[in-house]
C-alpha positions as CSV (number, residue, x, y, z in Angstrom):
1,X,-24.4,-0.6,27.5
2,X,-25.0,0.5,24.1
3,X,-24.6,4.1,24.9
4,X,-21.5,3.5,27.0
5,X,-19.9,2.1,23.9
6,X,-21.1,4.7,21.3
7,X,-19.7,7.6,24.2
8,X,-16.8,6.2,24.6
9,X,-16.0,5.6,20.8
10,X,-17.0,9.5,20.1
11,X,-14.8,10.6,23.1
12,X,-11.5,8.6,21.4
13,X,-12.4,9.7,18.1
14,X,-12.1,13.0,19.2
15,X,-9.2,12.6,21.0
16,X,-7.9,11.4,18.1
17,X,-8.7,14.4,16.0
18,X,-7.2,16.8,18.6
19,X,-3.8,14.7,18.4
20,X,-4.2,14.7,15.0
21,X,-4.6,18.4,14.4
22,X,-1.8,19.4,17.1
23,X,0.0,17.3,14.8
24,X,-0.4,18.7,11.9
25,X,0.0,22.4,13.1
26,X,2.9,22.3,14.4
27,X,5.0,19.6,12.1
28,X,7.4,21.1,9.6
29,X,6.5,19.6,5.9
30,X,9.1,17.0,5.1
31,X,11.0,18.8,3.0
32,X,11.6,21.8,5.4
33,X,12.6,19.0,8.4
34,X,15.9,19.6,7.2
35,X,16.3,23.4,8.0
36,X,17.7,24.2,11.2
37,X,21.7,24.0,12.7
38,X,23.7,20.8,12.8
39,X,26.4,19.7,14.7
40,X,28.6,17.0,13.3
41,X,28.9,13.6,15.1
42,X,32.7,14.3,15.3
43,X,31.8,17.9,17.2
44,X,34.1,19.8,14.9
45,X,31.6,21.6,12.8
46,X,28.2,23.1,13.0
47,X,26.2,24.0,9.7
48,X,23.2,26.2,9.7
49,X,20.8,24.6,6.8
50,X,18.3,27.0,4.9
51,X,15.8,27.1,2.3
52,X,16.6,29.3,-1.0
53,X,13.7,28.9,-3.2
54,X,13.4,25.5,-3.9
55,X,16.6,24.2,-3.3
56,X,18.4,24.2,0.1
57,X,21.9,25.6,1.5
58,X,23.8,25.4,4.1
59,X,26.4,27.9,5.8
60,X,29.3,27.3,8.3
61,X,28.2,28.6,12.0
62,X,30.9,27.3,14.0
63,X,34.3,25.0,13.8
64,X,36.8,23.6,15.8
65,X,39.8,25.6,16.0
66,X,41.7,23.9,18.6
67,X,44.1,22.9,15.9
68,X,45.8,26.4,15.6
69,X,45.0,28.8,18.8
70,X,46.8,31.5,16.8
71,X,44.5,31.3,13.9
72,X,40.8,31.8,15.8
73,X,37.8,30.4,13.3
74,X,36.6,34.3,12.5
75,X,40.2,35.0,10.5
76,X,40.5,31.8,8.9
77,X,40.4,32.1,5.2
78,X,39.0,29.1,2.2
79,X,43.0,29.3,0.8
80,X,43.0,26.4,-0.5
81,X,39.9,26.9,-3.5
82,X,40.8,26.1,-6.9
83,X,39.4,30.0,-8.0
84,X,41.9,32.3,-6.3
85,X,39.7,34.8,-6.3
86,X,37.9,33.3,-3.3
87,X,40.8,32.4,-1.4
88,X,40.6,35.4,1.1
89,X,36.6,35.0,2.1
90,X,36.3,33.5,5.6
91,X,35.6,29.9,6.3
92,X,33.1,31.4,9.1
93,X,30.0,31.9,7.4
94,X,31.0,30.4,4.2
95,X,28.2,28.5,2.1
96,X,29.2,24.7,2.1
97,X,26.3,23.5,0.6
98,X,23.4,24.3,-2.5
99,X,21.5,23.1,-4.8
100,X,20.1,20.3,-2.6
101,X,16.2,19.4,-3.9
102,X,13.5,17.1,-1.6
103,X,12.8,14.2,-3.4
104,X,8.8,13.6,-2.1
105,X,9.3,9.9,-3.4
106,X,12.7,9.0,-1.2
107,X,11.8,11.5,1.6
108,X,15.6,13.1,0.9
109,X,17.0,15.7,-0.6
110,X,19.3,15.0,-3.7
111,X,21.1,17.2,-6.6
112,X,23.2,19.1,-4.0
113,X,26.6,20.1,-4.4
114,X,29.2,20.2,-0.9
115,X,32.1,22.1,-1.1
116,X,35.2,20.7,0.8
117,X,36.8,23.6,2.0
118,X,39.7,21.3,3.4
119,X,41.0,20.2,0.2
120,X,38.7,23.2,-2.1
121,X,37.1,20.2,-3.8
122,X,33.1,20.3,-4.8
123,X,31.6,17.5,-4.9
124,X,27.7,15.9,-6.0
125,X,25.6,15.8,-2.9
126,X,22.5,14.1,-1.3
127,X,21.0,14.0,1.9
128,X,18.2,12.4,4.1
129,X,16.7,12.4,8.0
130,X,17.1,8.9,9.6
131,X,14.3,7.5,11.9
132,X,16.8,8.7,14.7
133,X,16.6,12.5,13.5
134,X,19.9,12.5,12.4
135,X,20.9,14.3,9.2
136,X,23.4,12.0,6.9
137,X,24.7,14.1,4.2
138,X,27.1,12.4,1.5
139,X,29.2,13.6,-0.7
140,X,30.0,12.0,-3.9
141,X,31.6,11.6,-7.6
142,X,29.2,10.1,-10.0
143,X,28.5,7.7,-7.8
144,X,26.7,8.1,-4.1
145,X,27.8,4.1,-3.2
146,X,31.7,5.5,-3.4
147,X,31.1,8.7,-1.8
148,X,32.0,9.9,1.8
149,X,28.7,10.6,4.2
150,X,28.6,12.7,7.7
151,X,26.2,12.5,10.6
152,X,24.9,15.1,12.1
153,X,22.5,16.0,14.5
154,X,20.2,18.8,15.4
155,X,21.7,21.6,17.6
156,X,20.3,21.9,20.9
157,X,19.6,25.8,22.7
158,X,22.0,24.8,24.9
159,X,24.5,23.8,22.2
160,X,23.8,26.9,19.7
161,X,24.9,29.2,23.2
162,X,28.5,27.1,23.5
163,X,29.4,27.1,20.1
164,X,28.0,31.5,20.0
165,X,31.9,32.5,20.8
């Protein structure tokens, strides 16, 4: 009996290591969890997130252009920034997000700055991973409690082919 037990508690212990180790060779490090392509909840935007450095970035991949069928997402231009001199570079492509630093001790990523290309306003960023996997970012002046915030969730395979136009 004695030797049943001691067997049996080797044989979980190792199965335990092998999860473990699976585990740990194939999880991203928290701070890179947030690198990947996001689609918004609302479906009108998809974001492709980076890492630059130490901080993290994020570019425009796709949009909803159903608005205007004359103006397709490729020629649409950021007309509306403040600087004039980059009001002719395409929204397509266009970096929406920088600066944005993992905070170990929150498990998010703060200091960013989001770019609003609607109304060519910047504003102070954060962002974090809920226990869902969805990406909230929020977008702020001074204060994150009065700020705006977007959900997002990771693009599927399938998903990164439909919105590949």
């Amino acid at each position: 009996m004695e030797k049943t037990l001691t067997l049996r508690g080797l044989g979980i212990m190792l199965l335990f290591m092998l999860y473990a180790g699976n585990g740990i060779a194939t999880t991203q490090p928290n701070c890179d969890q947030i690198i990947g392509m996001w689609m918004a909840n609302e479906k009108n935007i998809v974001v492709q997130v980076y890492k630059d450095g130490d901080s993290f970035k994020a570019s425009i991949v796709w949009f909803d252009d159903s608005d205007d069928k004359t103006r397709p997402m490729d020629v649409r231009l950021d007309y509306k920034n403040p600087d004039k001199s980059l009001r002719t570079r395409k929204v397509l492509g266009m970096q929406v997000l920088k600066n944005l630093e993992y905070s170990a001790s929150s498990n998010s990523w703060e200091n960013g700055v989001i770019y609003d290309a609607k109304n060519g306003h910047e504003w102070n960023s954060c962002a974090s991973i809920d226990k869902d996997g969805m990406l909230k970012v929020t977008g702020y002046w001074h204060f994150k409690f009065i700020g705006k915030s977007m959900k997002f969730s990771r693009v599927s395979s399938t998903e990164r082919l439909l919105t590949s136009r």
